[in-house]
N, C-alpha and C positions, 0 to 999 in steps of 0.2 A: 215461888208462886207464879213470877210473869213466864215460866219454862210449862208449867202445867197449862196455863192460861194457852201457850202459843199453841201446845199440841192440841189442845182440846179443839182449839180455831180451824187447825190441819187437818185433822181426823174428820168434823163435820163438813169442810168445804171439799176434799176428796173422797174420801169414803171413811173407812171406820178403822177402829182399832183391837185387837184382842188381845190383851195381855200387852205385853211386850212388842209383840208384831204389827204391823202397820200392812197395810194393804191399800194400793192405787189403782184406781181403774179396774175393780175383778167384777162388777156388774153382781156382787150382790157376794161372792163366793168369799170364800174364810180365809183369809192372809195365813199361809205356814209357816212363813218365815219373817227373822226380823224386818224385811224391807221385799213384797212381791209387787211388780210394776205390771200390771197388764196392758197388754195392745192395743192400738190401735183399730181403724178399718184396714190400715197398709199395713199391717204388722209388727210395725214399730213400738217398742215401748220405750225405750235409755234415750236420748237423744241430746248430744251434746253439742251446743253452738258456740264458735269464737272468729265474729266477724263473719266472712264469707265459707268458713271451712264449719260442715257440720257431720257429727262422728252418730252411728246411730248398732244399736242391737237391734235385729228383725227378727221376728218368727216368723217360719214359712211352713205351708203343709208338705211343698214340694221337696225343700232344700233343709227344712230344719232349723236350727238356728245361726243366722247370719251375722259378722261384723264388719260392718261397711261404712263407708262415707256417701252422705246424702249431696257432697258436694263435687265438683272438678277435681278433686285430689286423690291423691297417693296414697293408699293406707300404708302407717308404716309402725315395726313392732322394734322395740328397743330392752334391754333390761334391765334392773337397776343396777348404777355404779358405772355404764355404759355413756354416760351422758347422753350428748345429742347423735349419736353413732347409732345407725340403724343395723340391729341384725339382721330384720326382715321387710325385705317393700315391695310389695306388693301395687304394680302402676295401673293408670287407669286404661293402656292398652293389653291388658292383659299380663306380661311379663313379673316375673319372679325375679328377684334380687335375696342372697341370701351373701351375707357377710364381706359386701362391698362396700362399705362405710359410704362416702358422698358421691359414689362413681354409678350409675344408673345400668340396671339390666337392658341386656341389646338382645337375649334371645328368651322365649318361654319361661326356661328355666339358668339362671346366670351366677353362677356360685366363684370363689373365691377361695382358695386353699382346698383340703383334701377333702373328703367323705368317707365313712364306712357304712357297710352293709353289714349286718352278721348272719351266724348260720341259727336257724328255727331250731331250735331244739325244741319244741311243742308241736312241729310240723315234719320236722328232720329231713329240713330244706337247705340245700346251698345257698350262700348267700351269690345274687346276682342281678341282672336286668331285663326281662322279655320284653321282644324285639314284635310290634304287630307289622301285618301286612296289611294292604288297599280294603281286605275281606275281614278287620277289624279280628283276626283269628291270630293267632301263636306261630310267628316262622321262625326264630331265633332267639337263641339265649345266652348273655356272657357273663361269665361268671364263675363262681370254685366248683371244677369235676366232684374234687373232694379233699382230704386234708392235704394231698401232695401235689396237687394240679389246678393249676388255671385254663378254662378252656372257651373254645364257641361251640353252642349246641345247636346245628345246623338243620336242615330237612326236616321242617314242621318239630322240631324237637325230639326227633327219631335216632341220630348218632350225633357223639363229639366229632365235630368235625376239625377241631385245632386243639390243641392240649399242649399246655406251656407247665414242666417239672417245676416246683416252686424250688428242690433241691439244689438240682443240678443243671436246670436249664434245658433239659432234652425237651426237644418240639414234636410234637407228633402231627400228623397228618392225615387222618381217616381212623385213628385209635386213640385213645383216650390214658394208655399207659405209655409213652413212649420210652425205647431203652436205649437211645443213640442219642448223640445231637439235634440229626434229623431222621428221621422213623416216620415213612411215606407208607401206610397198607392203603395200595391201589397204584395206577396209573398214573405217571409222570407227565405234564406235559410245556415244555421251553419252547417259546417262543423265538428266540432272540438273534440276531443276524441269521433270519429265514433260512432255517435248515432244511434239506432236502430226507427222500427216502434213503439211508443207508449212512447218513453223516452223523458222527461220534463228538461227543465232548473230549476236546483236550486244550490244557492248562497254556493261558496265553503269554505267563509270567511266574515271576518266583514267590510271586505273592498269592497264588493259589485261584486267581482269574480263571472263568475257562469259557472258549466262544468254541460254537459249533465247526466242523470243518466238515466240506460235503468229499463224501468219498470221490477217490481221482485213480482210477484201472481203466484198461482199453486191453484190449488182442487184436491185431491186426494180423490177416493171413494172406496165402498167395502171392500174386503180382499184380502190376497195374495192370497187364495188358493181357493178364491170361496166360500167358506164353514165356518158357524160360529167359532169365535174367542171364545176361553174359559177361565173364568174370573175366579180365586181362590177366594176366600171370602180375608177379611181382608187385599188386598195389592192393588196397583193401578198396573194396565196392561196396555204396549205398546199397542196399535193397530197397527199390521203389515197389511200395507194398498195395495190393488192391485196396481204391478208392473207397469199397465197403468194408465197415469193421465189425465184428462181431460184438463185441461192448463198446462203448468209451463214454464210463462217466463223468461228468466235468466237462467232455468237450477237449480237454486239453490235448491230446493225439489230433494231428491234423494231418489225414486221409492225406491230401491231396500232395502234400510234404513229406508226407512219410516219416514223420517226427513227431517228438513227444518234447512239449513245453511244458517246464514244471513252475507249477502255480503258486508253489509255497519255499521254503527254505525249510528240506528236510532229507531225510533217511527215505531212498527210491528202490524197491526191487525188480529188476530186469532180468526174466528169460528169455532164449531164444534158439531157433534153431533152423540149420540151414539143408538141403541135401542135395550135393551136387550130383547133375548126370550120370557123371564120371569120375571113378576112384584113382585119385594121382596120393603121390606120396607126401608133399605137405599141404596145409591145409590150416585155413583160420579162420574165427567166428569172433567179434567184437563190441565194442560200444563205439561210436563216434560222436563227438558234441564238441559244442565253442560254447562260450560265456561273454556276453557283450564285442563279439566279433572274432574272438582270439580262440583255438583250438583250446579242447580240454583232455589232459591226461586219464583214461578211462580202460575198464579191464579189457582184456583180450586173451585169447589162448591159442595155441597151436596145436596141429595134429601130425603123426609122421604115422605112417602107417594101423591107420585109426588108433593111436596113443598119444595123450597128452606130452607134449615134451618140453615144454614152455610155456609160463603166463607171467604176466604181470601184475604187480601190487601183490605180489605172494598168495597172487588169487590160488588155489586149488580144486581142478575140477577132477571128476570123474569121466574114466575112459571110455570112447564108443567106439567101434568097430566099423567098418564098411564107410559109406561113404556121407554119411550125417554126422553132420556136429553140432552140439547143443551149448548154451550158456547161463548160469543162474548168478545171478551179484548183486549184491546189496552197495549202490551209489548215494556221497552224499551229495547232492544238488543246493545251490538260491536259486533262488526264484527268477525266473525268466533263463536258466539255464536250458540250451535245445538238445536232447538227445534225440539217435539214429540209429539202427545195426547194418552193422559190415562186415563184410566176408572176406576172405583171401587167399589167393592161390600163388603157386612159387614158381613151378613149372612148364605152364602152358596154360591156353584157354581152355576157359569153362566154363560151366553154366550151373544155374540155382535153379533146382526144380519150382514150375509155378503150382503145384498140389499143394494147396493151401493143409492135409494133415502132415506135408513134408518140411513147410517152411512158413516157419511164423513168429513174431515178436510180442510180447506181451511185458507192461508195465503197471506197478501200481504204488503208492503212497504209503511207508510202512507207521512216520511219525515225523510229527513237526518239530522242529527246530526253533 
């Protein structure tokens, strides 16, 4: 009897009753349900107070229905069995915390362990993430190509621009299938110890490193002075070569020396060729070079009657005729090794023609070492 008595009291002092249902604040309108609370003029209808902290349901026309704190605080969402361990907290500067227990979000959104996304089957969508731009528009996507690949969907979302095999690991780079390791469709471009026009990749170590090396060729022709070189009998002669070269990548040829410094520790290829005045019966073409001050053993050949009749290091050349001799050899050099070419007569003076198509030296860098 004092249970009927109380509701009767509740029903008249807030609004009314129908049946079962109860209605608060409806301004005259029919309760549907066991328990409808209507709003406020703020929108508010639920409003829970404990002390300074107060919890409230808003209706909005803008936003819909809102769960907020009317106070300084933290909304935060827990479930049961979780105790006091927040799954969800939601702070008053905006930030998201999702399954950090007592540790506080530091960015927007601040999560803790993994995440999945899935694929839409009602949409027959990959599962992933769109990336906006400054122009609030779609420039990037990351996320599953499709059942075999992970990818970035690049240029306003026009091609994969990175595709990662979930298989096998192949990376693509401008394709969306890749069938290597790495699978580049397009244009290459390495930056790294600032390579020049014409310098190759090669392996710096056994561990599969590999640094740019800039190509290292020169030709140098003629004389210094324009004018024939004169050969004493019985010694081998520098050819002081004209000051102007027709290549020298690298630099490493130096005009003025008439030498070639090698810049690396490796496998060097040197041609050359002499043509004297005058045809006598022996006759030599060579390499000359020292290594930290001390002469170095380096190929040479001999001519007798324009035929090969001697070389060293089991060099073998082929024979010329008349009064030109040529030389081709693969030298292995370190670095700061100095090469020269040198000529030689046995029998008398002579001279090295200075016609740069008669007499000229050329070097170049076959592989590093």
């Amino acid at each position: 009897m004092k249970t009927l008595f109380l509701t009767f009291i509740f029903c008249a002092a807030n609004a009314w009753c129908i049946g079962q249902n109860i209605g608060i604040n409806l301004n005259g309108a029919t309760p549907t349900h066991q328990l409808t609370v209507g709003a406020d003029a703020l929108g508010y209808g639920i409003v829970q107070s404990a002390g300074r902290s107060t919890l409230a349901l808003k209706t909005d026309l803008a936003l819909g229905h809102v769960f907020t704190t009317l106070s300084d605080d933290d909304l935060n969402l827990s479930a049961h069995g979780a105790g006091l361990v927040n799954h969800l907290v939601i702070k008053t500067s905006g930030n998201v915390g999702l399954h950090l227990g007592d540790q506080q979000p530091l960015y927007k959104f601040d999560m803790k362990g993994r995440w999945r996304l899935r694929y839409d089957e009602s949409e027959s969508e990959t599962a992933g993430i769109w990336l906006e731009g400054p122009g609030q528009t779609n420039r990037a996507f990351v996320g599953s190509v499709n059942q075999d690949h992970t990818g970035f969907l690049g240029n306003a979302g026009a091609n994969w621009m990175l595709a990662i095999s979930d298989d096998n690991s192949h990376t693509g780079i401008g394709t969306s299938a890749p069938t290597a390791s790495l699978d580049v469709n397009g244009n290459i471009r390495i930056r790294s110890n600032t390579p020049t026009t014409g310098s190759i990749l090669v392996s710096s170590d056994v561990n599969g490193n590999v640094t740019w090396q800039d190509p290292v060729a020169f030709r140098a022709s003629g004389t210094v002075d324009g004018s024939a070189t004169s050969v004493p009998p019985n010694a081998w002669t520098k050819i002081e070569f004209s000051n102007t070269t027709e290549y020298n990548l690298g630099f490493h040829y130096q005009p003025a020396a008439s030498r070639f410094v090698a810049p690396v520790t490796g496998v060097y290829h040197f041609t050359g060729q002499a043509s004297f005045v005058n045809r006598r019966t022996w006759a030599g073409i060579g390499l000359g070079g020292s290594r930290n001050g001390a002469a170095l053993a380096l190929p040479y050949q001999f001519f007798q009657n324009g035929t090969v009749t001697r070389s060293s290091s089991g060099v073998v050349y082929p024979a010329y005729n008349a009064n030109v001799m040529n030389m081709s050899v693969d030298v292995k050099l370190q670095a700061g090794d100095i090469i020269w070419m040198v000529v030689y007569r046995t029998d008398s003076n002579d001279q090295v023609s200075a016609d740069a198509t008669k007499t000229w030296f050329t070097g170049r860098l076959i592989t590093v070492l």
